[in-house]
C-alpha positions, 0 to 999 in steps of 0.5 A: 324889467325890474329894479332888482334884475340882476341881483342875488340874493341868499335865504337862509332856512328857506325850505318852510315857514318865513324862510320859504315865504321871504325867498319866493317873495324875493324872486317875485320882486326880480332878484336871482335867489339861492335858498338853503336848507340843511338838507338839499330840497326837492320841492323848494320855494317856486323860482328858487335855487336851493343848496344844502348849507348847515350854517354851523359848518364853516366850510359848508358856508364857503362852500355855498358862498363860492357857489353863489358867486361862481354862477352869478358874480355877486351876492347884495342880499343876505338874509340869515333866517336859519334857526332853532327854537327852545321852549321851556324852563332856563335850568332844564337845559345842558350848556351843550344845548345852549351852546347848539342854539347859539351855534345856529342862531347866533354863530351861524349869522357871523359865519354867513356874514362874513363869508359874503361881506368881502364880495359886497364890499367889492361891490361897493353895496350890499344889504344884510337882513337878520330874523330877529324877534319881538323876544329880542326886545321883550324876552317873554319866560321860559325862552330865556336862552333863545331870547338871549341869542336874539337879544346878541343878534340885535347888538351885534346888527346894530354894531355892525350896520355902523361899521359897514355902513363906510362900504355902502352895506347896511344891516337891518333886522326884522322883529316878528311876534307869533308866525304861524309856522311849524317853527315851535313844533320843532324846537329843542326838547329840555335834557333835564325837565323839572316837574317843578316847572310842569304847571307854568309850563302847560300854561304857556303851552295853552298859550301857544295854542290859542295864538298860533291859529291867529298869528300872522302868516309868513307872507307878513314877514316877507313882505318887511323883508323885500322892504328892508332889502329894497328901501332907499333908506333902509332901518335897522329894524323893522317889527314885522306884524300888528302884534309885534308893533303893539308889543314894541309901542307898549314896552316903550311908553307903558310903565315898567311895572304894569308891563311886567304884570301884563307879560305875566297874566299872559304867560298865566303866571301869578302876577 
């Protein structure tokens, strides 16, 4: 029997990509797993219950929660991988689009957090793990409002890691670079692009185009995630991939200046 019978767990975002792979990865290692998708799925992740939940609705989270806790009594592992992405030129896009992404990167981990923190407190235990990104420690251009929600997603884990910590519950997050998934596909388009950005945009794009076939799969990222959910001494944050434990190695020791030139030659920017 496994070490983890008997506990839940909820994945957030889990019809595709690293939301699908982190939820079959965790009923592998013997947890009873919920998965959510805005919509209700048909085909989710095998050994998976799915539910539809939008985390930008409060009372669809209680919902979901009440759910979970009806039919299993507890929940000791949340992990809040729902999320939009938003490529392109800072100035291109409304307040009201902005607003739209943090209301599911960053708000949508608040509502779902605290929604089951009182049940783990019960519980005396419970791990939380948030899907963050490398761009959360390096912001890399023409993605400064997602890098900005990911950068709020890591202060706000670490801050709160320390306040939970007194009730046996520990908040972890997870650091990926490139994920071959359909994720950039489906990010939010600007309101208002500007020609003046079409040039660096088209290079970021061939960007985009040469590492995604050579990114990691989501499987990688899963992986971290059973860790972080299963460590004895779990970290607060854990690079998931070889090219996000280079990007962190490098932005720690690699001087300043030479690691700005670097970002840039490999955005295609003029340097």
């Amino acid at each position: 029997m496994s070490a983890n019978s008997g506990k839940t767990a909820i994945v957030t975002g889990a019809s595709s990509g690293i939301g699908r792979a982190s939820a079959e990865a965790l009923a592998q290692a013997g947890f009873t797993v919920f998965g959510t998708s805005r919509r209700a799925a048909g085909n989710g992740p095998e050994g998976v219950t799915m539910l539809a939940c939008d985390v930008t609705d409060g009372d669809a989270v209680a919902a979901l929660v009440s759910t979970v806790l009806s039919r299993t009594g507890r929940i000791d592992v949340l992990v809040n991988n729902a999320g939009v992405g938003m490529l392109g030129g800072a100035e291109e896009f409304s307040i009201a689009q902005v607003q739209g992404l943090f209301d599911v990167n960053l708000f949508g981990v608040v509502r779902m957090t605290n929604a089951v923190l009182p049940s783990m407190r019960r519980h005396g235990e419970g791990r939380i793990i948030n899907i963050g990104s490398i761009l959360g420690l390096v912001p890399a251009p023409y993605s400064a409002h997602y890098s900005a929600a990911k950068h709020a997603i890591e202060g706000y884990s670490e801050s709160l890691d320390h306040e939970v910590r007194a009730f046996n519950i520990r908040v972890s997050v997870i650091e990926p670079a490139f994920v071959r998934t359909v994720f950039d596909q489906n990010g939010i388009e600007p309101d208002s692009p500007l020609q003046e950005y079409d040039r660096a945009r088209a290079g970021v794009d061939a960007l985009l185009r040469d590492v995604m076939p050579k990114a990691d799969r989501p499987e990688v990222v899963a992986d971290v995630i059973v860790k972080a959910a299963t460590d004895a001494r779990p970290r607060r944050r854990y690079t998931a991939g070889k090219a996000a434990r280079q990007v962190s190695m490098l932005r720690r020791f690699v001087p300043a200046e030479m690691f700005d030139k670097s970002l840039r030659k490999q955005f295609r920017l003029p340097v």
